[in-house]
N, C-alpha and C positions, 0 to 999 in steps of 0.2 A: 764297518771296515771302510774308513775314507780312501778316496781314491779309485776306488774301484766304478765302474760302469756296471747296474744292476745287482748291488752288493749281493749274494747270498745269504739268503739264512733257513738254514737247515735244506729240505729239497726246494722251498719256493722263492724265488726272487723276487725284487721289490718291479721289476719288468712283470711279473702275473697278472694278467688282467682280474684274478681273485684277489690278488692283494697290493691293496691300492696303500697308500701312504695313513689312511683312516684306522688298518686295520694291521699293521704291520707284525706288530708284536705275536696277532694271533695264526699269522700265516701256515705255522707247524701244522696247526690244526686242525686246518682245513683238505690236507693231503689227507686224513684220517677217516675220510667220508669218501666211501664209495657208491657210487646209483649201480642196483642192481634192476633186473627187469620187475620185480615187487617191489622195491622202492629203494634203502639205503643198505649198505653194512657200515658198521661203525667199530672200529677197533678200541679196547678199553683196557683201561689196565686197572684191577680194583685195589684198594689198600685196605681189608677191613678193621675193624675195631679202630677206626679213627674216632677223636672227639667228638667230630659231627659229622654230617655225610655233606657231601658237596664236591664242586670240581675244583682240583686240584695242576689243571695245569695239563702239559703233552711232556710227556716222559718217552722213549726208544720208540719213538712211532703210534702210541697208543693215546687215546685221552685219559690221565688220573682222574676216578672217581673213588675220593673218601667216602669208605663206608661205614655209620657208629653200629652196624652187626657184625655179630661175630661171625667165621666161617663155618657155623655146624649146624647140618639137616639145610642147607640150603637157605639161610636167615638173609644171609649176604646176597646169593641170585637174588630175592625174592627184595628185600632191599633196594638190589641196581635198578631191577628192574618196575620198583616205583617210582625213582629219583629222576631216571631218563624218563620213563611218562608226565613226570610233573616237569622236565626240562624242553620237551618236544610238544609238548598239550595234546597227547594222543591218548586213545585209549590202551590198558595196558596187554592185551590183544593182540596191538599191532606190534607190541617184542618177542622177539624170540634170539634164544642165547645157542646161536651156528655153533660156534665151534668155544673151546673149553671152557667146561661150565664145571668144573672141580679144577681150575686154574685161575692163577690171578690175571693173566692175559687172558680174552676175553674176545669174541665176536660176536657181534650184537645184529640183528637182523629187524629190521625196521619196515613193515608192509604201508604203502601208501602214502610212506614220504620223500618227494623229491630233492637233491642235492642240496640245492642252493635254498629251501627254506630249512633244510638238516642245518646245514654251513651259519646261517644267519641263528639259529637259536643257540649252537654250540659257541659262535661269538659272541652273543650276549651273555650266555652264561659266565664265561672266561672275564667279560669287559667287569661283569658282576664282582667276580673275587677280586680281579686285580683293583677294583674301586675297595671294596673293603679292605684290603690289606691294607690302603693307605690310611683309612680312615682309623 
């Protein structure tokens, strides 16, 4: 939005000191990261039975992660909850699914990881698709 001083987009402005001109695009998605006194929460929104699993992007507040499991007996939890460990390089341990875990929104509880290295692997992740898409 030309014109404007500190355009808006979505809650975080291009004024954030999170989101500097490098990282613009992914500024949604970094409101999606909370530090709690064990480490992160991370809000999620699952899509199962996609193509393939991967992130999908910041949809109503949550991060989209495509899942290729379906949602029965828990394939899908059990699923998220490999794809965030191979996205965060933790062991899978450190997840635990807070709050709806028979819902596609989703809270994700993350022990022993701080904000800003949460914040930096969910931007690479994102920087990841939006390079593939082009490609």
């Amino acid at each position: 939005m030309r014109g404007m001083t500190g355009f808006q987009i979505g809650r975080k402005s291009a004024n954030d000191p999170f989101c500097n001109p490098a990282i613009l695009p992914f500024c949604n998605a970094l409101s999606l990261i909370r530090e709690t006194s064990t480490g992160v929460d991370l809000d999620v929104r699952v899509i199962p039975r996609a193509k393939k699993s991967g992130l999908g992007g910041e949809r109503d507040g949550a991060l989209v992660v495509r899942l290729a499991a379906p949602p029965v007996d828990d394939a899908a939890n059990d699923a998220l909850i490999r794809f965030l460990s191979d996205l965060f390089q933790r062991p899978r341990q450190s997840f635990r699914i807070a709050s709806g875990a028979r819902n596609r929104r989703k809270r994700i509880a993350i022990a022993g990881l701080n904000a800003a290295e949460a914040r930096a692997r969910v931007i690479g992740g994102l920087r990841a698709v939006k390079a593939s898409a082009r490609a």
